[in-house]
C-alpha positions as CSV (number, residue, x, y, z in Angstrom):
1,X,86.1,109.0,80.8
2,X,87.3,108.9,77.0
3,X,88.1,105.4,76.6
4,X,90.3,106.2,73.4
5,X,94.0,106.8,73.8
6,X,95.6,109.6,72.4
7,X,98.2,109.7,69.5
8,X,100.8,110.4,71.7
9,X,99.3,108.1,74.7
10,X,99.7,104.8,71.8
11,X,103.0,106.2,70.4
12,X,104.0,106.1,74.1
13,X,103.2,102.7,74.9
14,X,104.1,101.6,71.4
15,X,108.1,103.2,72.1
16,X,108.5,101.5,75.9
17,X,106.6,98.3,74.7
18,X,109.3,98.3,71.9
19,X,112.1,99.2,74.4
20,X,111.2,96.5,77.3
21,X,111.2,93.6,74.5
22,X,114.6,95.1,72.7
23,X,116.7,96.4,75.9
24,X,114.8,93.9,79.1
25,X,113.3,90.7,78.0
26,X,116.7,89.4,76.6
27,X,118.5,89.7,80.2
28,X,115.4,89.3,82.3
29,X,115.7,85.9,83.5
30,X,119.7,85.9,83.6
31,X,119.0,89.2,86.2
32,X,116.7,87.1,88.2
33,X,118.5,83.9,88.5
34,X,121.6,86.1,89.5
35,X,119.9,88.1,92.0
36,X,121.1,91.1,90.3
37,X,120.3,95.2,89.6
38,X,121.2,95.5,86.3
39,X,122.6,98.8,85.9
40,X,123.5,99.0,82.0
41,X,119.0,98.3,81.0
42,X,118.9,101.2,84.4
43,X,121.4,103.2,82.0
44,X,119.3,103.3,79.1
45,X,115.9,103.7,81.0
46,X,117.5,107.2,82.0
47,X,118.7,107.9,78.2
48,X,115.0,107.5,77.5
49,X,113.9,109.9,80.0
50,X,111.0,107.4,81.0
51,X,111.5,107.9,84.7
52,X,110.5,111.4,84.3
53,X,107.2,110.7,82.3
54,X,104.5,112.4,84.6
55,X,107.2,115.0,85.9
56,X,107.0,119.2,84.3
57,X,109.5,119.9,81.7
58,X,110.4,122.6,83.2
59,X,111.7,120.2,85.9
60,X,113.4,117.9,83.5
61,X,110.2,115.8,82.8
62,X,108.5,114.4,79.5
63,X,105.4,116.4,80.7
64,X,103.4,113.2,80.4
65,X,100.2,111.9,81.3
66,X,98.9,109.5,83.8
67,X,97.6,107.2,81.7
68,X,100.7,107.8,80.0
69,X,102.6,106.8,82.9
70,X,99.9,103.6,83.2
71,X,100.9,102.6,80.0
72,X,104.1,102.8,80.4
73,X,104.4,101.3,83.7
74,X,102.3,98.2,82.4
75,X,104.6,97.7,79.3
76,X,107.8,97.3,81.5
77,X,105.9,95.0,83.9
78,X,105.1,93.1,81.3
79,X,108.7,92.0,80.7
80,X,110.1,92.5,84.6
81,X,108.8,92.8,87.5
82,X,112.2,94.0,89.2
83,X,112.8,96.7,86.6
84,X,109.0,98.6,87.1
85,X,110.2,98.7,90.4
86,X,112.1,100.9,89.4
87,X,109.7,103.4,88.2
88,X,107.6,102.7,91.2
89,X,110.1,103.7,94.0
90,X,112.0,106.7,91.5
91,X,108.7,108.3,90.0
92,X,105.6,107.4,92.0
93,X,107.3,107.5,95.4
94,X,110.3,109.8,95.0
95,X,109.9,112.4,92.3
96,X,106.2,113.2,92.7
97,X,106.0,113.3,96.4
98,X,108.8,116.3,96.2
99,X,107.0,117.7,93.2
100,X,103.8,117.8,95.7
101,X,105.1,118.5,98.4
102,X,108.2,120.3,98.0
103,X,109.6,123.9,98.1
104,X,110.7,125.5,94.5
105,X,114.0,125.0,95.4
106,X,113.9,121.6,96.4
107,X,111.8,121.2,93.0
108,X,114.3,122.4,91.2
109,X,117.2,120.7,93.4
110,X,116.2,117.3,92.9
111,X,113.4,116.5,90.6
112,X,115.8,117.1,87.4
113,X,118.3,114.5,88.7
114,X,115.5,112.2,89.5
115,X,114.2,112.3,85.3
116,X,117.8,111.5,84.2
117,X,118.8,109.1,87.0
118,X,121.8,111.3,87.9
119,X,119.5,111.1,91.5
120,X,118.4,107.4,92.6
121,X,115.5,108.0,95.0
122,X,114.3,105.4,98.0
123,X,111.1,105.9,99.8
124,X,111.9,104.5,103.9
125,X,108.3,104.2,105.4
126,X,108.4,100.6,106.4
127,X,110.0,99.9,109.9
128,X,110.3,96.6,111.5
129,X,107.4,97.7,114.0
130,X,106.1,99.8,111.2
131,X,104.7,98.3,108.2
132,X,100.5,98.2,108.0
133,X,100.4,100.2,110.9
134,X,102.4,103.4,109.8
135,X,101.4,105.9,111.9
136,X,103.7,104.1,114.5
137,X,106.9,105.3,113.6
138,X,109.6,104.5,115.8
139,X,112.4,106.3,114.3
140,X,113.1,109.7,115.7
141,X,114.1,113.2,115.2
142,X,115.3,115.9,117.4
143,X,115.8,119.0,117.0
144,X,119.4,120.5,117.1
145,X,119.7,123.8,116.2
146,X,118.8,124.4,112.7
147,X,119.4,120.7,112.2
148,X,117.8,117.3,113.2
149,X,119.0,114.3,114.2
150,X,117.7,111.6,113.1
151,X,118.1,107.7,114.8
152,X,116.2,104.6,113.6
153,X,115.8,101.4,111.0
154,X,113.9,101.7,107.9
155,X,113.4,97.8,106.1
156,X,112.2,96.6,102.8
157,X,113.5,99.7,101.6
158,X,113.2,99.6,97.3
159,X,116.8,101.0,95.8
160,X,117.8,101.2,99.6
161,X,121.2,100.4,98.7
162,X,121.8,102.2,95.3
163,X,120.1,105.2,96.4
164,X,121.8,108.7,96.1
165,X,118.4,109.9,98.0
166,X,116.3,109.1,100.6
167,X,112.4,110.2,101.7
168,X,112.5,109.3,105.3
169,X,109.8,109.6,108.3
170,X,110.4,110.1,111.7
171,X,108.4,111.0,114.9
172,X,109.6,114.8,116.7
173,X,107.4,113.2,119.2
174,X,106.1,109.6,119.9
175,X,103.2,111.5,122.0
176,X,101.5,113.2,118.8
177,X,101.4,109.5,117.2
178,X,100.4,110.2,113.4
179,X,100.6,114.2,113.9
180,X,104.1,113.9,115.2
181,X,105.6,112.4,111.7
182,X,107.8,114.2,109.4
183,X,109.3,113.7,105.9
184,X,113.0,114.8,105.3
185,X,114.9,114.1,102.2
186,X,118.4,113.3,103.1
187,X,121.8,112.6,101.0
188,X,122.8,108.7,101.8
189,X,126.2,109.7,101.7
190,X,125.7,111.4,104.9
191,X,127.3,110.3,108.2
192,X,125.4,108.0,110.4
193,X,123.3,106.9,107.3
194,X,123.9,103.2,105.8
195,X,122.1,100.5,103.9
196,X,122.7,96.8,104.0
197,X,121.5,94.6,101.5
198,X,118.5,92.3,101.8
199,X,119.0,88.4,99.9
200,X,117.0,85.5,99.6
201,X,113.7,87.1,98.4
202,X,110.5,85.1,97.0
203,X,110.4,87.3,93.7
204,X,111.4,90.6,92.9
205,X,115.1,89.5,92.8
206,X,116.5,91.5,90.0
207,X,115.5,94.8,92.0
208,X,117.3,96.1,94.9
209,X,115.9,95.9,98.5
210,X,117.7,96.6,101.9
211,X,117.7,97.9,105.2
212,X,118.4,101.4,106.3
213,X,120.0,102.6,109.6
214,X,120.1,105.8,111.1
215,X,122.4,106.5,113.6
216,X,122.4,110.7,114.5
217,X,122.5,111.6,110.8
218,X,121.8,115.4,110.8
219,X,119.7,116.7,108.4
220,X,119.1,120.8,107.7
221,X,115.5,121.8,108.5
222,X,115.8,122.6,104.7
223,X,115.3,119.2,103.9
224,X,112.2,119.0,105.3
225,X,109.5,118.3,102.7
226,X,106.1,119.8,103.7
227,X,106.0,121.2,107.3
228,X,107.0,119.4,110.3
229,X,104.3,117.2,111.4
230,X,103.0,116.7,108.0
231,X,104.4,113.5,107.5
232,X,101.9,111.3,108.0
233,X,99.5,113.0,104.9
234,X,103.1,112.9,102.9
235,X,103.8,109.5,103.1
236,X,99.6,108.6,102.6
237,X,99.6,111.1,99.4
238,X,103.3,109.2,98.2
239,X,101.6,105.7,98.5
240,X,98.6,106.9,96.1
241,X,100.6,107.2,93.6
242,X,102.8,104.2,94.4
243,X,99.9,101.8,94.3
244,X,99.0,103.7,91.3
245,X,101.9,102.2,89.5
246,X,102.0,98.8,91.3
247,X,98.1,98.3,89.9
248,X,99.6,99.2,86.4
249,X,102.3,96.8,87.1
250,X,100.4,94.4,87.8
251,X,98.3,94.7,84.8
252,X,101.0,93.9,82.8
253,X,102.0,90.6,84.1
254,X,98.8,89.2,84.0
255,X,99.4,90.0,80.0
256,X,102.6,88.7,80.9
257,X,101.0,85.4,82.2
258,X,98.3,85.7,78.7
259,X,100.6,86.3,76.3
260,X,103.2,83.0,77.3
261,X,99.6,81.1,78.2
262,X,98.0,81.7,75.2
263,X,101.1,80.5,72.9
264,X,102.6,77.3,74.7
265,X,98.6,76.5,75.1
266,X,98.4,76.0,70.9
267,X,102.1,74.4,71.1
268,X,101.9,71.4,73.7
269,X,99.5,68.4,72.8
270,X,97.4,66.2,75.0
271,X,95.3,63.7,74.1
272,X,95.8,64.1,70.4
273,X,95.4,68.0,70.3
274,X,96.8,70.9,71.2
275,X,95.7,72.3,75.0
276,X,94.1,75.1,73.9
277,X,91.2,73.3,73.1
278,X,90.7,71.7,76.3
279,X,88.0,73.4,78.1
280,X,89.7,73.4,81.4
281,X,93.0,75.9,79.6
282,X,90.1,77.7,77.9
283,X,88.5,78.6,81.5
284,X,92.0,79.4,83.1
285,X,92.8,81.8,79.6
286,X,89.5,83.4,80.0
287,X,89.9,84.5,83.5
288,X,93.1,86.0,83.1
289,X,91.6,88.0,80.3
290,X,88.7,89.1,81.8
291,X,90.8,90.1,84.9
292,X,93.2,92.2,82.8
293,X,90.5,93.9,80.9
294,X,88.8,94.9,84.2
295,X,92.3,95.6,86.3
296,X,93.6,98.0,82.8
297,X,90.0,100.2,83.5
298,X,89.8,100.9,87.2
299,X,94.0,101.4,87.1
300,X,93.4,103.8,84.1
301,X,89.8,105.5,85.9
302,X,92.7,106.3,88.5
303,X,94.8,107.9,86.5
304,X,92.3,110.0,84.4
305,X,91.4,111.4,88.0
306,X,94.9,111.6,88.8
307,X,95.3,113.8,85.4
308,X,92.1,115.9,86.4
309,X,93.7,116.8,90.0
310,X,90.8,115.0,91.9
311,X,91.2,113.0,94.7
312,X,91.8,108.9,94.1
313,X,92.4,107.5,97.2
314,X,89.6,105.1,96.7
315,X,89.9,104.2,92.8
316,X,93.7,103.7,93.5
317,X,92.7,101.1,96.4
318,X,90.4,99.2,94.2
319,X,92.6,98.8,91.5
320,X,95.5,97.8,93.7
321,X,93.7,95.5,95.2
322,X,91.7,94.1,92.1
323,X,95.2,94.0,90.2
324,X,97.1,92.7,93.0
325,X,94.8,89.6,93.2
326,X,94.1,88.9,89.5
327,X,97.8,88.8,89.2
328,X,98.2,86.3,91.5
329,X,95.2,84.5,90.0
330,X,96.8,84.6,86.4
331,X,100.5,83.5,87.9
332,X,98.8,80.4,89.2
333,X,97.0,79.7,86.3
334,X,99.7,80.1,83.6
335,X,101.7,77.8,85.6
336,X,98.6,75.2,86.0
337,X,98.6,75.6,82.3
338,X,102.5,74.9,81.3
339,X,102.2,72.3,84.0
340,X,105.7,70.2,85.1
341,X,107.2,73.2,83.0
342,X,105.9,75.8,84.8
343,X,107.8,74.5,87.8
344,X,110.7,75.2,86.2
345,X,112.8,78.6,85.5
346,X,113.0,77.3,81.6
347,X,109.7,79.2,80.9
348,X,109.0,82.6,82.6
349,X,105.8,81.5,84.2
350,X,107.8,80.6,87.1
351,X,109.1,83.8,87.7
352,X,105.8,85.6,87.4
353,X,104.2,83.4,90.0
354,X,107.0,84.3,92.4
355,X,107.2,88.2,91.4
356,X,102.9,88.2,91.8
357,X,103.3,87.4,96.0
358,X,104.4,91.1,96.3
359,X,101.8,92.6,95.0
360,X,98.9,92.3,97.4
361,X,101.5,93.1,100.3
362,X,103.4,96.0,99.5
363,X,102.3,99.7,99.1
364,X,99.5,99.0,101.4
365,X,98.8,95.2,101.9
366,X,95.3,93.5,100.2
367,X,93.9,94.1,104.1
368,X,94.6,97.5,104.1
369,X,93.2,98.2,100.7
370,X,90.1,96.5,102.1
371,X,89.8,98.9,104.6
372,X,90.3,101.7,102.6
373,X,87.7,100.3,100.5
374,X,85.3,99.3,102.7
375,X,85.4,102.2,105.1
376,X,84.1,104.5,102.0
377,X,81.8,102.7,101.6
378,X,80.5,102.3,104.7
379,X,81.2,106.6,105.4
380,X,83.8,105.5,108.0
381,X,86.1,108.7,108.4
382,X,89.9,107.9,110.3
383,X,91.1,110.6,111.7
384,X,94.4,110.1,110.9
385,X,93.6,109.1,107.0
């Protein structure tokens, strides 16, 4: 693995580090104390093109990268939580499970919509019986004609509610358990198909999240992406390269958590000095940038794998799950740090400890990425995996 970026790989991260600070940061806690999707920063992330970053030109892409896409994703993170979301429901989920897995003309259909946001995607794998355990899909799809009807609840759906798009999986038959799932792509605007709002949420509250019922909504065998019964490896394949982008993510607001740390620590007095030179801040600091040196490799040894075409099922677990925790871990500690201040929404520290819960639960909770982790290691095959 080079570990030297690129020219265009640092003018990358240089242009969206540039952006989230300019166009984000200034609005970010205002968003999250409101609870709201702030469509005019969604306006000019299309402009950019930066949802399409890993996507062909020829499909409307930038052509880009993974570790492009790493960067990227880290930089926004960074500044907010709720806006990488974004990128991790629209790009990881949405656009590069069709461009996988779909048919030229669904390529073409789609995937140019989803680089300029003309197309919001969601990604409905979660079920309220469904969540770890997705190979237990309950809702369900029969056959009618050249059409099928699908009938069921998707929840904690990402962009649920905004989304023009949806990727959704359903069982032709309960009896074939994992082999029975299959992916459609269907229009929200279609009849039988609605999304209700989720509120009250620990962090993440300047994305959009909701619930999706499905009551008979027909769907054209045409929308079917991959073959029927291929579900199961479609939504596994599409959650590589979400927690791809969550690991990312999460690298960036542990530099978040540094970055604010590091300057109130050489600002705020104690004892006749600043806190910075207390060895107990100096401990907490170091951690957090140990951890984000360590979580910025193994996401970007995923990525260069991603870029060479080889399988990353495994580095992708371990830096989910290594990023996941040390975010958590920094979150805790920047608001140790800024003490009675951190408690409050007057620094940001608050909000990155309540954004960090997500992150070792979804895409794969921190148990699941243990299993994944720990069954390679051990040579433990699922069949279903």
């Amino acid at each position: 693995m080079d570990f030297d970026f690129t020219p265009e790989q640092i003018a990358m991260r240089e242009h969206v580090r540039a952006f989230a600070e300019r166009e984000i940061a200034p609005k970010a806690a205002e968003n999250d104390r409101a609870c709201r999707f702030d469509w005019d920063i969604a306006k000019k992330i299309f402009h950019e093109g930066f949802l399409g970053c890993p996507i062909p030109e020829k499909y409307g892409g930038l052509g880009q990268d993974y570790i492009s896409y790493g960067l990227m994703t880290e930089e926004i993170n960074r500044i907010c939580s709720s806006t990488r979301t974004l990128f991790s429901v629209q790009t990881s989920l949405v656009a590069l499970t069709i461009l996988r897995w779909g048919t030229e003309e669904q390529k073409q259909k789609y995937l140019p919509g989803l680089c300029n946001g003309e197309i919001i995607g969601c990604y409905g794998l979660t079920e309220p019986d469904a969540g770890s355990d997705a190979g237990n899909q309950q809702t369900r799809a029969k056959k009618d004609g050249n059409d099928y009807l699908l009938s069921g609840q998707k929840i904690w759906i990402s962009c649920g509610t905004i989304a023009t798009i949806a990727i959704i999986f359903a069982t032709v038959d309960p009896a074939l358990k994992h082999k029975g799932i299959t992916c459609f792509i269907i229009d929200t605007k279609t009849p039988g198909f609605s999304a209700q709002a989720i509120k009250g949420k620990l962090g993440l509250r300047a994305s959009d999240t909701a619930s999706l019922f499905l009551d008979n909504v027909r769907v054209p065998a045409s929308n079917i992406l991959g073959q029927v019964g291929e579900g199961f490896k479609v939504a596994m394949s599409a959650l590589d390269n979400g927690r791809f982008s969550v690991a990312a993510g999460a690298t960036g607001l542990v530099q978040a958590c540094i970055d604010a740390s590091t300057q109130y620590a050489m600002q705020r007095k104690t004892f006749g000095k600043v806190i910075g030179e207390h060895q107990q801040v100096q401990a907490m600091i170091a951690d957090m940038v140990t951890e984000c040196e360590a979580g910025r490799l193994l996401y970007l040894r995923a990525a260069s794998l991603k870029d060479k075409g080889v399988r990353n099922t495994r580095e992708t677990s371990l830096a989910k799950y290594f990023c996941g925790e040390a975010a958590n871990k920094a979150a805790h500690n920047a608001v140790q740090i800024f003490g009675g201040y951190g408690y409050s929404d007057e620094y940001p520290v608050e909000r990155y400890f309540r954004d960090a819960k997500v992150l070792n639960i979804y895409e794969g909770t921190r148990e699941i990425q243990r299993l994944i982790i720990a069954q390679d290691a051990l040579g433990i095959r699922k069949a279903n995996g």
